[in-house]
Backbone as CSV, one residue per row, in Angstrom:
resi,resn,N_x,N_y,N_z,CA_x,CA_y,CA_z,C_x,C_y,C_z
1,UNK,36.228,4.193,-33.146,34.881,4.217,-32.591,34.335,5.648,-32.624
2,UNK,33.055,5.635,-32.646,32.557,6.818,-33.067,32.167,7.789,-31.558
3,UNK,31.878,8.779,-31.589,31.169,9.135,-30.132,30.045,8.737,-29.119
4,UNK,29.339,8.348,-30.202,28.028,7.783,-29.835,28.634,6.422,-29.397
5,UNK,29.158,5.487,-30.074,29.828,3.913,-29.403,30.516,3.943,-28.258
6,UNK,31.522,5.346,-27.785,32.297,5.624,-26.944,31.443,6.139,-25.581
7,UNK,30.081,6.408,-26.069,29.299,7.139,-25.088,28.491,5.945,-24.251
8,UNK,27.732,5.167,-25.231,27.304,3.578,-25.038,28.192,3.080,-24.198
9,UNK,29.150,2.698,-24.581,30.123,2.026,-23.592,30.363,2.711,-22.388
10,UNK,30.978,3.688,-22.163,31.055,4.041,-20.788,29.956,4.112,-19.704
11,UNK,28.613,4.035,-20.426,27.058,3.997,-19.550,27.195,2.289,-19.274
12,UNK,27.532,1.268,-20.280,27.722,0.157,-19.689,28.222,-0.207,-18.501
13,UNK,29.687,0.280,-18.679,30.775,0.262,-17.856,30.433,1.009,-16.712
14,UNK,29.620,1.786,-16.535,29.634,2.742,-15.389,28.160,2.118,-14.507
15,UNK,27.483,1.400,-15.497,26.247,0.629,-14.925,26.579,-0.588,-13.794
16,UNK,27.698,-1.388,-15.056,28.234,-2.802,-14.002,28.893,-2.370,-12.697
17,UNK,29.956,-0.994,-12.952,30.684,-0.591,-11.432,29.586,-0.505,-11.122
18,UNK,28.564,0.255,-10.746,27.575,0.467,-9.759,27.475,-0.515,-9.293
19,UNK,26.724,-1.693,-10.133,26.282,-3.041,-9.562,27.080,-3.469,-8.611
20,UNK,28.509,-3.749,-9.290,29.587,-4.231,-8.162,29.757,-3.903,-7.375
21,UNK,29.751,-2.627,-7.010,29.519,-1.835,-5.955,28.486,-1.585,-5.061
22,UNK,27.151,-1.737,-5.565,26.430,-2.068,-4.322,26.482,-3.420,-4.010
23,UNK,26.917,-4.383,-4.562,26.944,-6.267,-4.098,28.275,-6.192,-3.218
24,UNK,29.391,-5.476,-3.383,30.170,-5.391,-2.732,30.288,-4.688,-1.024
25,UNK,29.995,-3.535,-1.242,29.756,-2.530,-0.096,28.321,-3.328,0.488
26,UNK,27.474,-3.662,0.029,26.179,-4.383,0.641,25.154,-3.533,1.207
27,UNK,25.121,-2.557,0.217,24.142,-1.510,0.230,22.996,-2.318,0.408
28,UNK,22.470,-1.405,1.642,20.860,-1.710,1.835,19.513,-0.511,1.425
29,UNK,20.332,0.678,1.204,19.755,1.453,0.993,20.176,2.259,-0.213
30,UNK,19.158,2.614,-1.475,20.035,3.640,-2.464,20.485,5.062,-2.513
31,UNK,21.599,5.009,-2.632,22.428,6.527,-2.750,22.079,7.394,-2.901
32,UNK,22.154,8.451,-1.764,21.732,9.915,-1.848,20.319,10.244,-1.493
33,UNK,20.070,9.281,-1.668,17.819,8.991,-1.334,17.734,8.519,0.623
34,UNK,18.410,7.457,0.284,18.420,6.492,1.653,17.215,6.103,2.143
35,UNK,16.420,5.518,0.441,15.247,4.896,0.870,15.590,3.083,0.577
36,UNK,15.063,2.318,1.373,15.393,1.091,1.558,15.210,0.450,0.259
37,UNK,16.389,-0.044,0.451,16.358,-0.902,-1.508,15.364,-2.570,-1.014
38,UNK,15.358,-3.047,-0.565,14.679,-4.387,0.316,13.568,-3.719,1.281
39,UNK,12.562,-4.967,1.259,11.442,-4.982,2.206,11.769,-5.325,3.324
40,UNK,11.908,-5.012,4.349,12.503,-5.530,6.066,11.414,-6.842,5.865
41,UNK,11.967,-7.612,6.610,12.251,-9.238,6.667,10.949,-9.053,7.597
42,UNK,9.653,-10.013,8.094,8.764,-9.643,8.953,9.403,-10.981,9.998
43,UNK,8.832,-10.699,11.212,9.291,-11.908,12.340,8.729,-13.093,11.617
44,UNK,9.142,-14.184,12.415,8.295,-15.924,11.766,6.699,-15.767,12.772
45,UNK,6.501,-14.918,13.570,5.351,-14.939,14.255,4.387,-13.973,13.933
46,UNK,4.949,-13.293,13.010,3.569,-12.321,11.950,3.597,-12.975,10.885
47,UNK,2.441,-13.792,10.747,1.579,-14.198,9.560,1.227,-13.101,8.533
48,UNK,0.931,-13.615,7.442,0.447,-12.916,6.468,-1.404,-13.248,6.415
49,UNK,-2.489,-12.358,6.209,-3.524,-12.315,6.435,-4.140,-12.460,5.202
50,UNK,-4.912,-12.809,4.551,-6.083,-12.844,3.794,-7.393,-12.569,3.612
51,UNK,-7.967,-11.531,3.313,-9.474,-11.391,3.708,-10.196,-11.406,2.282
52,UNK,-11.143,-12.383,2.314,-12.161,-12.044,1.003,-13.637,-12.264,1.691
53,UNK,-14.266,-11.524,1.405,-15.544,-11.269,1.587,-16.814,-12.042,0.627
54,UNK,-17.545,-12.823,0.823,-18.800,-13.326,0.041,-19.637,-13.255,0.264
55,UNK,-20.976,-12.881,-0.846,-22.409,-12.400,-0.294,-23.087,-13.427,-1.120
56,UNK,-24.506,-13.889,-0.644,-25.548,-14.677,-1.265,-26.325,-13.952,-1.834
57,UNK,-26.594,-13.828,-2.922,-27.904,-13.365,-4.011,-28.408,-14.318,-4.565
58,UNK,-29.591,-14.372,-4.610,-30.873,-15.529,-4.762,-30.142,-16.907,-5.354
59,UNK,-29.840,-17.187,-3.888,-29.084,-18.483,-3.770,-27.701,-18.699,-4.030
60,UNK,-27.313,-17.957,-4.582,-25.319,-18.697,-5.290,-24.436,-16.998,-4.734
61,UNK,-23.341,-17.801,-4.223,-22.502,-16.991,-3.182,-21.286,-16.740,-4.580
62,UNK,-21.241,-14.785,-4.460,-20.026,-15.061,-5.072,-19.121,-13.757,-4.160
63,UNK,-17.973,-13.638,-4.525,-17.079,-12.596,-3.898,-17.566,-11.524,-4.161
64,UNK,-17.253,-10.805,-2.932,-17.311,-9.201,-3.034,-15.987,-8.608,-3.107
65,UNK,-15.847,-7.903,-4.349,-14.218,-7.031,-4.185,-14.316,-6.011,-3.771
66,UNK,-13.369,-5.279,-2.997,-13.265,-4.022,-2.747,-13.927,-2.846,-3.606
67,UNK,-13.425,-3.045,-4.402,-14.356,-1.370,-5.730,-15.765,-1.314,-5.591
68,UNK,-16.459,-2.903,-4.802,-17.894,-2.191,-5.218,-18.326,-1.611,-3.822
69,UNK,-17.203,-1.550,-2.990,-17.676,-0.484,-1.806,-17.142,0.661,-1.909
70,UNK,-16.048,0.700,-3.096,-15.594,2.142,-3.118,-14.503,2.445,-2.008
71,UNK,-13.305,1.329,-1.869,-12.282,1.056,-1.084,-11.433,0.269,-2.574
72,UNK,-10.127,0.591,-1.935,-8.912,-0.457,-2.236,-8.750,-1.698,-1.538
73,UNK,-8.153,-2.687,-1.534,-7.888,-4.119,-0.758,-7.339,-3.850,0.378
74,UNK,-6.531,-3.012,0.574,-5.994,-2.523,1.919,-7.076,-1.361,2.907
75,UNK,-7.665,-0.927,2.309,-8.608,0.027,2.850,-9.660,-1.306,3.385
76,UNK,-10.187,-1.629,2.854,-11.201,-2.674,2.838,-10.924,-3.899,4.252
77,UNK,-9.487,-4.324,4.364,-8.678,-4.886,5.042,-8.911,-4.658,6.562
78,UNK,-8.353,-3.029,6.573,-8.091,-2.213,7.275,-9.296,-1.794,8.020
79,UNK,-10.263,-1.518,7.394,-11.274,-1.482,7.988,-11.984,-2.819,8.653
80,UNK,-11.868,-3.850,8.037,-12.752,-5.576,8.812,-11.661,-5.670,9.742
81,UNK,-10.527,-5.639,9.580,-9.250,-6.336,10.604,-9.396,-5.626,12.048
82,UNK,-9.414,-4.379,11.626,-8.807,-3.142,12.969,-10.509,-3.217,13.494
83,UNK,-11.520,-3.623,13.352,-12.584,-3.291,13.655,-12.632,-4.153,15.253
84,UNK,-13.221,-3.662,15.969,-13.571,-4.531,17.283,-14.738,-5.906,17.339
85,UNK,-15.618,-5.075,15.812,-16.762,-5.879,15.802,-16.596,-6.318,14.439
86,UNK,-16.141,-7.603,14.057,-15.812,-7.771,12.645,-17.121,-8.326,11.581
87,UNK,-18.294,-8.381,12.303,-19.314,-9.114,12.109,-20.018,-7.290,11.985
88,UNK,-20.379,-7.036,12.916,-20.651,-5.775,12.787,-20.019,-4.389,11.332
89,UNK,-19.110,-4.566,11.204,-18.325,-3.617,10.555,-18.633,-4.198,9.551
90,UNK,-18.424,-6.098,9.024,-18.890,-6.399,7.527,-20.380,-5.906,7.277
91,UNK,-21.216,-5.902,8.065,-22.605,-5.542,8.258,-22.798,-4.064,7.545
92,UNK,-22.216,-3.337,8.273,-22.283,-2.198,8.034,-22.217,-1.539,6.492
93,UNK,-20.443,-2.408,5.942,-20.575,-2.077,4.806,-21.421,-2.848,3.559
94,UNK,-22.134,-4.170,4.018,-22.879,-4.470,2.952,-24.438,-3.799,3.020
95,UNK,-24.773,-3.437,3.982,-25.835,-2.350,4.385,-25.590,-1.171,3.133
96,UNK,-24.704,-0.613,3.401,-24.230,0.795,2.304,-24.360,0.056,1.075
97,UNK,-23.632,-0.829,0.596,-23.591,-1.429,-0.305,-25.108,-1.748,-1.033
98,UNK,-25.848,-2.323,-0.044,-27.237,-2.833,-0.362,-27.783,-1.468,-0.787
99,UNK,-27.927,-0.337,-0.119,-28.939,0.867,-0.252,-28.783,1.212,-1.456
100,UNK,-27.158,1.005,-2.266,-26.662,1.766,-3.182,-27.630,1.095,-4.267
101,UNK,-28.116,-0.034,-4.370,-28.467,-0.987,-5.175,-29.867,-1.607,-5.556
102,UNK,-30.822,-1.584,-6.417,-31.865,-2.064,-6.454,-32.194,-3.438,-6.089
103,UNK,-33.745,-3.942,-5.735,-33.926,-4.893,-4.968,-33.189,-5.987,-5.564
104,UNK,-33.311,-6.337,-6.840,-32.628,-7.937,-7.259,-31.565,-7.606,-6.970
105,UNK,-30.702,-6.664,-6.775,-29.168,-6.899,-6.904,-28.462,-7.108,-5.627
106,UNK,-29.613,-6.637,-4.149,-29.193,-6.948,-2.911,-28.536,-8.007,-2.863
107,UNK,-27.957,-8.071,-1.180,-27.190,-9.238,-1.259,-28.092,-9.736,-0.395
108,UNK,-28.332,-11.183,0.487,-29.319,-11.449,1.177,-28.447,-11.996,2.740
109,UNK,-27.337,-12.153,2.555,-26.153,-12.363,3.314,-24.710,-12.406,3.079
110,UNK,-23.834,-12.350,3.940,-22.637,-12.077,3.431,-21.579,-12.440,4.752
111,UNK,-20.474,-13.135,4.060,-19.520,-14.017,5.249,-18.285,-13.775,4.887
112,UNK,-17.279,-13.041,6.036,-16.142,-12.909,5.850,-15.264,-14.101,6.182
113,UNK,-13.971,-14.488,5.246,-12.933,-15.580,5.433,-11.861,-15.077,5.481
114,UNK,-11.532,-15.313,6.732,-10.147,-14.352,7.087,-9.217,-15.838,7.386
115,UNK,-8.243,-15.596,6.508,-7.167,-16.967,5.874,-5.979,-16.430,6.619
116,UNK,-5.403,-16.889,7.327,-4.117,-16.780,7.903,-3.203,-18.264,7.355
117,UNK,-1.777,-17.549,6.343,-1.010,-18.280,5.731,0.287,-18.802,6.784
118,UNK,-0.014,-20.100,6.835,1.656,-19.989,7.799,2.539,-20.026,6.522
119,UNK,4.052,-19.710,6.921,5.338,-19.820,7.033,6.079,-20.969,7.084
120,UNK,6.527,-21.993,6.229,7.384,-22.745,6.598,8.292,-22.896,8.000
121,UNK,8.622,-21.358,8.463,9.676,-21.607,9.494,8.780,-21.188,10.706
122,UNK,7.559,-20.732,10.437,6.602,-20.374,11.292,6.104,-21.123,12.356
123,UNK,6.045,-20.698,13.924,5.750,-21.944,14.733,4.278,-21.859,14.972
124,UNK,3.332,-21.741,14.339,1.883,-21.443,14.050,1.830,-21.881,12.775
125,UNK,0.377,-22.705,12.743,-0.362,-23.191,11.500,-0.799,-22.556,10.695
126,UNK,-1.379,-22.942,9.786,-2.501,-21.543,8.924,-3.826,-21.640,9.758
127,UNK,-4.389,-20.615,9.516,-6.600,-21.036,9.522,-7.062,-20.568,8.869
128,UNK,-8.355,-21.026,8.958,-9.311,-20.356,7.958,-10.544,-19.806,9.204
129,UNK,-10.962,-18.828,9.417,-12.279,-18.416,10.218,-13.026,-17.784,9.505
130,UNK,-14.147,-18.344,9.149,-15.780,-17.328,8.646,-16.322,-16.618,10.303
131,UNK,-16.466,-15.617,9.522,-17.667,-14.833,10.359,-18.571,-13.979,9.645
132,UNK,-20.026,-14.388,10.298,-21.196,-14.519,9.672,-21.504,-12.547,9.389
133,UNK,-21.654,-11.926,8.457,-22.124,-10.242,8.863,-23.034,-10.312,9.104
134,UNK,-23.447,-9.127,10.279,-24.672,-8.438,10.933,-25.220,-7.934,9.789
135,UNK,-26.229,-8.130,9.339,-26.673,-7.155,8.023,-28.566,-6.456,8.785
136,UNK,-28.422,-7.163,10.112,-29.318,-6.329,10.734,-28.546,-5.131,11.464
137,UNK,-29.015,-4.021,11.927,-28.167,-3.750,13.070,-28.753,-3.432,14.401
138,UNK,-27.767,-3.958,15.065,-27.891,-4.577,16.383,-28.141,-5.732,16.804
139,UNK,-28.265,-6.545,15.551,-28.142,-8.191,15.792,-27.148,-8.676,15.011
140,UNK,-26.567,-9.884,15.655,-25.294,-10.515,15.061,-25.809,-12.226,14.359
C-alpha cells in the first residue's frame, strides 16, 4: 500500500473510533468546545408558536413576510409575541410599512394568526387566534 492508501485508512479508522466513542461514553457535548451536540428537549407544556401576519390590498389578503419590514422571522416574532399590545404593535409595524410605500401598494388592513401546535404527549390542544391590527393609532 502506498502512503496516501495508508493515510486514507487510518482517517477512516480514526473517524469510526470517534463515533464509537461518543455512542459509547454518551457524549452530550463535543470535545474540547463543550458546546451541546443536541437541542435540550423543551417541557410537554411549552408549545411551539406560529406567527404569520396578513394584510388586505384592494380586496385579496395575502401574507406579509418578515423582509418587507426589514426584520428576520424571529425578530418579527419577538417583537408581536413579547408585545403587551399585540394589536397595537402589528399596527404599528404596518403603519411603517404603509409610509414606506405608495398609495396602491398600501395595505388597507392586516390580521395576525398566532397558531399554537400541540404535541402528541402534550396535555393542551393546538389554537388558532386572529387579532385584528390597530392601523389607526389609538384605536383598536
Amino acid at each position: 500500500m502506498s502512503a496516501r492508501e495508508w493515510l486514507l485508512s487510518l482517517l477512516f479508522v480514526a473517524f469510526f473510533v470517534l463515533k464509537v466513542a461518543e455512542g459509547w461514553g454518551e457524549l452530550e457535548e463535543f470535545p474540547l468546545t463543550h458546546v451541546p451536540m443536541f437541542r435540550a428537549a423543551h417541557p410537554e407544556w411549552d408549545l411551539p408558536r406560529r406567527l404569520t401576519l396578513y394584510g388586505l390590498r384592494r380586496g385579496a389578503w395575502f401574507e406579509m413576510r418578515p423582509f418587507q419590514f426589514g426584520l428576520n422571522p424571529d425578530q418579527l416574532k419577538r417583537r408581536l409575541l413579547h408585545s403587551l399590545d399585540m394589536a397595537a404593535a402589528c399596527g404599528e409595524l404596518v403603519r411603517s410599512f404603509n409610509a414606506s410605500r405608495p398609495p396602491e401598494r398600501r395595505v388597507d388592513a392586516a390580521v395576525v394568526v398566532l397558531t399554537t401546535v400541540a404535541r402528541p404527549q402534550a396535555p393542551e390542544h393546538g389554537s388558532v387566534v386572529r387579532t385584528k391590527c390597530a392601523l389607526a393609532k389609538g384605536r383598536r
